[in-house]
C-alpha positions as semicolon CSV with decimal commas, in nm:
position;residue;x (nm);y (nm);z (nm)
1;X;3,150;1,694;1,045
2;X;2,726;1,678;1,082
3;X;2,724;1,278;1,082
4;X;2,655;1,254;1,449
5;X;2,361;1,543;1,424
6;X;2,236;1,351;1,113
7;X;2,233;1,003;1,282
8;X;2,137;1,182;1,580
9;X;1,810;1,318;1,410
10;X;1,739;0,977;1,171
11;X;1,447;0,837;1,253
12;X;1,199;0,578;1,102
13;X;0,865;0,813;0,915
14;X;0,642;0,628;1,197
15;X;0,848;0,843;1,509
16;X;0,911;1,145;1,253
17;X;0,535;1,220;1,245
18;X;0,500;1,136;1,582
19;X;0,534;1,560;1,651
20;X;0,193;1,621;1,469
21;X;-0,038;1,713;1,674
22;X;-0,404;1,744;1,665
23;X;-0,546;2,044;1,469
24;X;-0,199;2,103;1,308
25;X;-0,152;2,275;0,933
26;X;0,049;2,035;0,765
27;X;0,230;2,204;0,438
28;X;0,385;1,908;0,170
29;X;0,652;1,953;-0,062
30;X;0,514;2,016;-0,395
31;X;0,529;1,787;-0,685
32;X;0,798;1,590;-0,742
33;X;0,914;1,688;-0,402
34;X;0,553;1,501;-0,221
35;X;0,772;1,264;0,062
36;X;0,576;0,947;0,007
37;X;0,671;0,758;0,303
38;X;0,592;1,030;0,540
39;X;0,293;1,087;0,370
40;X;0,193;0,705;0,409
41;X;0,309;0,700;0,747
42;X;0,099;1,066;0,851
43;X;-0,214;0,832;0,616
44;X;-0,183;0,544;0,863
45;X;-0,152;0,759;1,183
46;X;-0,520;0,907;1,075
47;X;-0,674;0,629;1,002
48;X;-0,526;0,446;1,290
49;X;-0,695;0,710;1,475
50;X;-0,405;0,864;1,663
51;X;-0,455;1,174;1,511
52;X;-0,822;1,286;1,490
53;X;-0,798;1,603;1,281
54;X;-0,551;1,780;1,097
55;X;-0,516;2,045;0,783
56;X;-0,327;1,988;0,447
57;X;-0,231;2,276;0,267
58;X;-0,113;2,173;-0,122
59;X;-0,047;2,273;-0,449
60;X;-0,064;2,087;-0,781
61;X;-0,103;1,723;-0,551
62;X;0,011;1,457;-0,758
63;X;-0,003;1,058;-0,694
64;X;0,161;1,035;-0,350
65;X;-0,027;1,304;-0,191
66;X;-0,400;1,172;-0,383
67;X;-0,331;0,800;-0,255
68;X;-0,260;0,902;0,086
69;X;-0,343;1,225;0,278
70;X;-0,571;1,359;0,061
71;X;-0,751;0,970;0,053
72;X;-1,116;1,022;0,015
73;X;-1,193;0,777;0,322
74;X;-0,990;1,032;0,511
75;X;-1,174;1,346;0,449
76;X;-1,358;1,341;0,768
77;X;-1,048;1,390;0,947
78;X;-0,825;1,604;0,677
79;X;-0,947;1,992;0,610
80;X;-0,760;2,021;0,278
81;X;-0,683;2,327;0,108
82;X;-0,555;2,330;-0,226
83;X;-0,381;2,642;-0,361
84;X;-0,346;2,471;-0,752
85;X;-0,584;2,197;-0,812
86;X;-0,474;1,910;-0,990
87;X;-0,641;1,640;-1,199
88;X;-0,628;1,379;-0,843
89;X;-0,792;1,633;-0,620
90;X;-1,056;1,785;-0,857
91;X;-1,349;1,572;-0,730
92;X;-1,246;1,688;-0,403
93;X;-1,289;2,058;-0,457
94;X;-1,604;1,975;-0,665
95;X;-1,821;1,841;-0,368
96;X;-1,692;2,041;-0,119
97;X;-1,406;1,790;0,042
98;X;-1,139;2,003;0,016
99;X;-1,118;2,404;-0,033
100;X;-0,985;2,608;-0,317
101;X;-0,709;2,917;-0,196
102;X;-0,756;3,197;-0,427
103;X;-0,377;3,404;-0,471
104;X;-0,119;3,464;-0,691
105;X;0,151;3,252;-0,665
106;X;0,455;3,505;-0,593
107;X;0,198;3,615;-0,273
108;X;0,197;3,211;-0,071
109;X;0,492;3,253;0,065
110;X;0,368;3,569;0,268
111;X;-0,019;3,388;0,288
112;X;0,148;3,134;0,448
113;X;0,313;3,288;0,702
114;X;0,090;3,605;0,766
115;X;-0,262;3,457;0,679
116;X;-0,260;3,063;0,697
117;X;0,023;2,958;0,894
118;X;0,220;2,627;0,912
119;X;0,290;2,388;1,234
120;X;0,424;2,135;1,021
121;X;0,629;2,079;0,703
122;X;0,732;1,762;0,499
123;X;0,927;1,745;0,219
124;X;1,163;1,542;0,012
125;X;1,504;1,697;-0,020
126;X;1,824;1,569;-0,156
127;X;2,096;1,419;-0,002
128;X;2,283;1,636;0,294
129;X;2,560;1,772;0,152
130;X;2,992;1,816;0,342
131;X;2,838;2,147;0,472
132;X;2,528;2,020;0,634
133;X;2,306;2,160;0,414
134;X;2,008;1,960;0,183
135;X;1,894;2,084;-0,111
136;X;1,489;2,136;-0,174
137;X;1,557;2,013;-0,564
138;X;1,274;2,048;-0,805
139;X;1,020;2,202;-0,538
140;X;1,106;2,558;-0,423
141;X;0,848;2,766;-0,482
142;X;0,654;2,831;-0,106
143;X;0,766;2,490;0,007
144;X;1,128;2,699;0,127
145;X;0,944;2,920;0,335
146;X;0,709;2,687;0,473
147;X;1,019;2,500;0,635
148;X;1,158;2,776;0,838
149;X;0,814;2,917;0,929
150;X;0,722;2,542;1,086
151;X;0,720;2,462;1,414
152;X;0,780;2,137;1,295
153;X;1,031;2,051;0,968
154;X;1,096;1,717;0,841
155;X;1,270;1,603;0,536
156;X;1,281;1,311;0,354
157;X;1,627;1,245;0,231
158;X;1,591;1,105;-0,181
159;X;1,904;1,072;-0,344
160;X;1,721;1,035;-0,673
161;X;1,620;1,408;-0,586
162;X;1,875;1,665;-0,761
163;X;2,126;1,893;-0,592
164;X;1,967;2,209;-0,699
165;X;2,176;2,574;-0,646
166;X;2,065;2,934;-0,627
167;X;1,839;2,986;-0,329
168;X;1,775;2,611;-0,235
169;X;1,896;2,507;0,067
170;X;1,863;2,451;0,421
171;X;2,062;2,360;0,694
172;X;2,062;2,039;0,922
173;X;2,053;2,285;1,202
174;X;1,693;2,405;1,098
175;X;1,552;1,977;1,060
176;X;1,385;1,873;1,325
177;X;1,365;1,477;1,196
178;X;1,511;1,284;0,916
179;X;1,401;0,991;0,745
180;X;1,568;0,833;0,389
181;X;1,372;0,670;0,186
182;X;1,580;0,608;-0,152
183;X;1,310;0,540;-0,453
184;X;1,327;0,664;-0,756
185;X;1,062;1,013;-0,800
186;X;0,742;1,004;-0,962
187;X;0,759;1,195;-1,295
188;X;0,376;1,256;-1,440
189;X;0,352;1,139;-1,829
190;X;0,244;1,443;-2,068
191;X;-0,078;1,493;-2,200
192;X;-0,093;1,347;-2,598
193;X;-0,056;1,687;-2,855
194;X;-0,371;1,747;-3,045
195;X;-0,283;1,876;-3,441
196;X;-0,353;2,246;-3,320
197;X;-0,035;2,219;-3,056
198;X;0,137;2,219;-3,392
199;X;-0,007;2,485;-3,561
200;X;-0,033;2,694;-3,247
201;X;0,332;2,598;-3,142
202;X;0,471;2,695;-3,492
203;X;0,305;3,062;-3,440
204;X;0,419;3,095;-3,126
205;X;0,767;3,044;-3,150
206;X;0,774;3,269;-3,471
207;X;0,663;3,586;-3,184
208;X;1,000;3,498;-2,990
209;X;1,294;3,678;-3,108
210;X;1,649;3,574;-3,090
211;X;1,806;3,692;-2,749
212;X;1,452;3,649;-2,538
213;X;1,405;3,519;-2,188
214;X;1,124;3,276;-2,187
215;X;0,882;3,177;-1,964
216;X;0,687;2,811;-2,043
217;X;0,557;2,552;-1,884
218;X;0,536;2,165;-1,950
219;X;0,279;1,939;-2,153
220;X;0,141;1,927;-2,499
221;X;0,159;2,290;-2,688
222;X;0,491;2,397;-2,466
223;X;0,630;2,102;-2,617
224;X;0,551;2,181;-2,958
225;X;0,675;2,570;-2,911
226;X;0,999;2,449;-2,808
227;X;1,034;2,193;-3,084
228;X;1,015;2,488;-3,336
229;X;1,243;2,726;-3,102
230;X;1,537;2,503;-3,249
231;X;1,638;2,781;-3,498
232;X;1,681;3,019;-3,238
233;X;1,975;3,139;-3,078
234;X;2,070;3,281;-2,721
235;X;1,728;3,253;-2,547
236;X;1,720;3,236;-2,169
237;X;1,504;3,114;-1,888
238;X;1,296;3,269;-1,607
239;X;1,025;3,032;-1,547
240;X;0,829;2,883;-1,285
241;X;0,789;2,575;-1,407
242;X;1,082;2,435;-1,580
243;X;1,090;2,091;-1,785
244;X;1,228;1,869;-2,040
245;X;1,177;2,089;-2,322
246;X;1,434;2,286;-2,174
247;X;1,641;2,058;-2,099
248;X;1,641;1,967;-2,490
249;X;1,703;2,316;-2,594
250;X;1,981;2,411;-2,349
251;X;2,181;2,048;-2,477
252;X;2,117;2,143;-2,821
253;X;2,262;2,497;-2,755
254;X;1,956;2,716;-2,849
255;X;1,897;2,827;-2,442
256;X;2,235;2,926;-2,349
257;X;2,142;3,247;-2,124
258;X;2,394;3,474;-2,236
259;X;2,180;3,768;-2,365
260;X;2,011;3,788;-2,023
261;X;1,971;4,054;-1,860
262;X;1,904;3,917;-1,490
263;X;2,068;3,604;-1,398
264;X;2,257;3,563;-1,693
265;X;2,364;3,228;-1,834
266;X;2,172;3,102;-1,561
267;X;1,847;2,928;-1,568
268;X;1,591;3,049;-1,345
269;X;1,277;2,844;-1,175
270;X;1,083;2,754;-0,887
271;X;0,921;2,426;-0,947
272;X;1,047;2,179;-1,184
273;X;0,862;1,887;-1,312
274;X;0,982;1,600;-1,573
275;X;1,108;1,251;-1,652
276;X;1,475;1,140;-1,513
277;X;1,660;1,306;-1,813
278;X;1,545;1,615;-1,638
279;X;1,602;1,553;-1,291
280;X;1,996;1,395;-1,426
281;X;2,059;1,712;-1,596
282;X;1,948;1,942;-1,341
283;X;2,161;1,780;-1,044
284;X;2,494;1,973;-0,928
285;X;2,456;2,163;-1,226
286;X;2,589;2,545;-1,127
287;X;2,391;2,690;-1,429
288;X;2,036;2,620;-1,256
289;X;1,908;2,829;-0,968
290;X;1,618;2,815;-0,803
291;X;1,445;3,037;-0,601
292;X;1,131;3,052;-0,425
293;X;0,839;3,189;-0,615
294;X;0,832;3,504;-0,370
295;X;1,091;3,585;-0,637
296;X;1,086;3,450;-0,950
297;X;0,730;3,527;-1,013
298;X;0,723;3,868;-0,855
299;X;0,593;4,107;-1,110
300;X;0,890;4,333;-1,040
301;X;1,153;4,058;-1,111
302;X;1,001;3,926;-1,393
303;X;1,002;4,275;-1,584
304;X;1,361;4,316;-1,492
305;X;1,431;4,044;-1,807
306;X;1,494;4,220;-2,120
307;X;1,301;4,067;-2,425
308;X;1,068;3,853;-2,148
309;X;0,799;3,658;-2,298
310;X;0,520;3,512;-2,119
311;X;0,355;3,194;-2,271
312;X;0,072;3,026;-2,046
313;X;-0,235;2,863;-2,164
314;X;-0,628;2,981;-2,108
315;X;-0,946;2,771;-2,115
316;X;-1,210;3,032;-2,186
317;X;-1,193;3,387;-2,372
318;X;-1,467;3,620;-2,404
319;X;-1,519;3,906;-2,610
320;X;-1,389;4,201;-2,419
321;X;-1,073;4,005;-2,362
322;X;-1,127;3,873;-1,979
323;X;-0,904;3,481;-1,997
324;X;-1,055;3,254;-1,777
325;X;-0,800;2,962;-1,695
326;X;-0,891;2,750;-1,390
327;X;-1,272;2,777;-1,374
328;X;-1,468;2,453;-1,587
329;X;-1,827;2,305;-1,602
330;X;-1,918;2,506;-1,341
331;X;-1,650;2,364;-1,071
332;X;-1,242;2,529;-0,989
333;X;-1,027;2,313;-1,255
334;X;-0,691;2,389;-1,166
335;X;-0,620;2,752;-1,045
336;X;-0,408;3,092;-1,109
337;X;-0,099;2,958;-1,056
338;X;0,131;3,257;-1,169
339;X;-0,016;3,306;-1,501
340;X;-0,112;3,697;-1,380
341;X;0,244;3,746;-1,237
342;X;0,425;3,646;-1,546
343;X;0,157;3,836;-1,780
344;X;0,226;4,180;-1,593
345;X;0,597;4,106;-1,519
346;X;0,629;4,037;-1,933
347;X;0,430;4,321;-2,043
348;X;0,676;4,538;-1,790
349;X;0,978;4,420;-1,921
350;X;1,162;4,641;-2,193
351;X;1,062;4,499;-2,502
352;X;0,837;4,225;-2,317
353;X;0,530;4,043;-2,418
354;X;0,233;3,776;-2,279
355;X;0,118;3,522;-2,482
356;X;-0,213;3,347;-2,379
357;X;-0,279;3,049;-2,638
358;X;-0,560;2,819;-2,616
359;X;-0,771;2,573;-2,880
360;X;-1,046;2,725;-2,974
361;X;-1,307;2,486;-2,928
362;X;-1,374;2,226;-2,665
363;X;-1,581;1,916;-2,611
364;X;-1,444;1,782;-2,963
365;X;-1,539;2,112;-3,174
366;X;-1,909;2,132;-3,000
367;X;-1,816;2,410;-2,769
368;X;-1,625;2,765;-2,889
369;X;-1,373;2,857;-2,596
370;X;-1,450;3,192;-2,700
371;X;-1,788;3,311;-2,558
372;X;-1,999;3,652;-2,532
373;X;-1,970;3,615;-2,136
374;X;-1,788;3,405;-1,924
375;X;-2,003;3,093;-1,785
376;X;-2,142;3,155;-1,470
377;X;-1,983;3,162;-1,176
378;X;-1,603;3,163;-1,387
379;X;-1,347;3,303;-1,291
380;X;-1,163;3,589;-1,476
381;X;-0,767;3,491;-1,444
382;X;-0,633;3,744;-1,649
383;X;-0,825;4,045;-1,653
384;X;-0,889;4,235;-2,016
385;X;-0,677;4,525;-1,873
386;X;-0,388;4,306;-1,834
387;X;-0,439;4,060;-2,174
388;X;-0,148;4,113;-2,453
389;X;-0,172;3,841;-2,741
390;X;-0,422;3,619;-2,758
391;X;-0,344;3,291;-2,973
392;X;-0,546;3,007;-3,144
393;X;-0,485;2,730;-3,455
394;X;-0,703;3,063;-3,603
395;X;-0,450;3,339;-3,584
396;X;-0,259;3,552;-3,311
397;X;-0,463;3,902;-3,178
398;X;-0,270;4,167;-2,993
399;X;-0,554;4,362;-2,744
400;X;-0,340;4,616;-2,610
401;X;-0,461;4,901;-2,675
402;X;-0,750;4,829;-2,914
403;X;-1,131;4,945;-2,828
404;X;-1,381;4,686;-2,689
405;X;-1,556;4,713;-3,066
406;X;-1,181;4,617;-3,212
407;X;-1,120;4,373;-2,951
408;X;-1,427;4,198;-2,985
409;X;-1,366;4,193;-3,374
410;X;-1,004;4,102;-3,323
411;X;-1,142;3,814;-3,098
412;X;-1,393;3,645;-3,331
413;X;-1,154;3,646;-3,570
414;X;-0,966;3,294;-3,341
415;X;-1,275;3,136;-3,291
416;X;-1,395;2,829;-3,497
417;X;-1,527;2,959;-3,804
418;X;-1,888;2,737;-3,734
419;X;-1,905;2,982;-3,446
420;X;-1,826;3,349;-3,558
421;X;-2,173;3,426;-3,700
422;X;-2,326;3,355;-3,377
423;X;-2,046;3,539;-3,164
424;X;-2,084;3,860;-3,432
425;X;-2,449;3,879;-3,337
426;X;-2,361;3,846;-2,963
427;X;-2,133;4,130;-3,004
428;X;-2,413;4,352;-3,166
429;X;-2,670;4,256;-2,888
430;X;-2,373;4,351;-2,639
431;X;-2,328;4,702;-2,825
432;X;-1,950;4,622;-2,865
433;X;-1,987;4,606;-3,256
């Protein structure tokens, strides 16, 4: 019954763009969900010089967003903003060619349309649906409310890109332009696991009990935590980031949802990010819901999972317990993210707990990630108030409510054993021991 709006509001990308104007904030769909021939087309407008200036507002850019809009030959014209930096856009944020957003994640949503506002949003969605409505698949998080705060929303239709339930759709009343473009999605490889993701994996999964609602991202050391949550029975999922680990433990049974005590038997996320196994198993199936991060990383909501543990990764520790994870070598290397949200939403929860795990050297065993002070100029992620367990390939520390002097003990204890003299004679010149 919506063919003639659809064909009606199909378009080639070259018109769709065509309603940016000058000066505009363009928001992109995050991810999996960047809209690479918009973006190429929006790329070619710029440099064509048609459109002299615009803003980009991203999160977590990935290879269609780096090769086109975010282009360094098109910097001159492009103020970007980048609320999660990745690996393609930190030489951006490094010299000054694009801008780092300090927030929590659970607070864009309201940034964006409070604070920052949007004139524009693009997005990959999946195919419209008997209703008229499209589904914003693996990218919910603030790209939902960027669409209906837009002046301007267009979608490019994927159908590669999963039907997704829960809070994930939007009408073909509320599109302003349509373009399809069917190729299949880029999925990012993981990183290679070092022997401490096993080690560090192994303890983790032994602090999860039977019945708990996880949150855990993708790469490396989440991988190896899941591969030793196998034993386990009835554990759920409230995540923002969800990924083929869990896709591996739901088939083999071990997620299953039932013991949860918000959404149960139903897995929860924002963003999701994997390989086409993923992306198969998460299409038109009614046991995953998404919602925008507003929600699913709200403090609040997070604590109202029974048994909720918390498992995100740090860079830098120092002694009184402050977890730097998105400041390096003096530059922004990635950003907060949610990592706060789900530590304080964990901790809430009735029988909750955070995990922060990290190696604990760097620069091939040169450098101890745990230090007397923060480098200069880092960033503190997770405040010491806030930090629960601490983990390296060392051992597992729980801060809360320990002294500075036991903390700092507690602490050296995970470091590299080369480096725990040093750090105990820190600690006396600090007065903490």
């Amino acid at each position: 019954m919506y063919e003639h709006e659809y064909q009606k509001k199909l378009v080639a990308p070259e018109k769709a763009i065509a309603a940016i104007r000058d000066g505009d904030m363009l928001v992109h769909g995050l991810a999996l969900a960047e809209p690479p021939a918009l973006l190429r087309a929006i790329a070619d407008r710029l440099r064509a010089g048609d459109l002299k200036r615009i803003k980009v507002f991203s999160s977590l850019p990935l290879k269609h967003a780096c090769d086109t809009i975010l282009a360094v030959d098109l910097m001159d014209c492009v103020d970007a903003y980048s609320q999660f930096v990745s690996s393609g856009e930190r030489g951006l944020v490094s010299t000054g060619l694009a801008s780092f957003v300090p927030n929590h994640l659970h607070q864009m949503p309201r940034l964006l349309t409070e604070f920052i506002g949007v004139d524009v949003c693009v997005t990959m969605v999946s195919p419209v649906d008997q209703s008229g409505y499209f589904s914003f698949g693996t990218a919910n998080d603030f790209t939902s409310t960027a669409a209906r705060a837009a002046r301007v929303l267009i979608v490019e239709v994927n159908r590669f890109m999963p039907r997704v339930f829960g809070d994930s759709s939007i009408h073909i009343s509320e599109v302003d332009a349509i373009v399809e473009n069917h190729e299949p999605i880029f999925t990012p490889l993981n990183p290679e696991s070092r022997p401490e993701d096993e080690i560090i994996g192994k303890a983790i999964a032994e602090m999860v009990p039977d019945g708990a609602c996880l949150q855990l991202g993708i790469g490396a050391l989440p991988n190896a935590v899941a591969a030793y949550l196998e034993g386990h029975k009835d554990l759920g999922i409230h995540t923002e980031v969800f990924g083929p680990a869990m896709v591996n433990l739901i088939k083999k049974g071990v997620i299953t949802g039932s013991k949860k005590t918000l959404h149960p038997r139903k897995h929860v996320f924002t963003v999701a990010i994997g390989d086409q196994e993923m992306l198969d198993f998460m299409d038109n199936n009614p046991a995953m819901k998404s919602y925008p991060c507003s929600y699913t990383n709200h403090p609040s909501v997070i604590a109202q999972n029974a048994r909720m543990v918390s498992i995100n990764a740090v860079l830098e520790v120092d002694l009184t317990g402050q977890c730097n994870a998105e400041f390096l070598y003096g530059h922004q290397f990635s950003g907060t993210g949610g990592q706060l949200d789900f530590v304080r939403g964990a901790f809430d929860a009735k029988e909750g707990k955070s995990i922060l795990a990290f190696y604990s050297t760097a620069d091939h065993g040169k450098t101890s990630r745990i230090v007397d002070c923060l480098e200069q100029g880092a960033t503190i992620t997770t405040p010491r108030t806030d930090t629960h367990y601490l983990i390296t390939e060392y051992g597992t520390a729980n801060l809360k409510g320990k002294s500075t002097k036991e903390r700092a003990l507690a602490i050296i204890e995970l470091a590299h054993p080369e480096f725990r003299e040093e750090l105990l004679r820190k600690a006396e010149e600090m007065y903490l021991i």
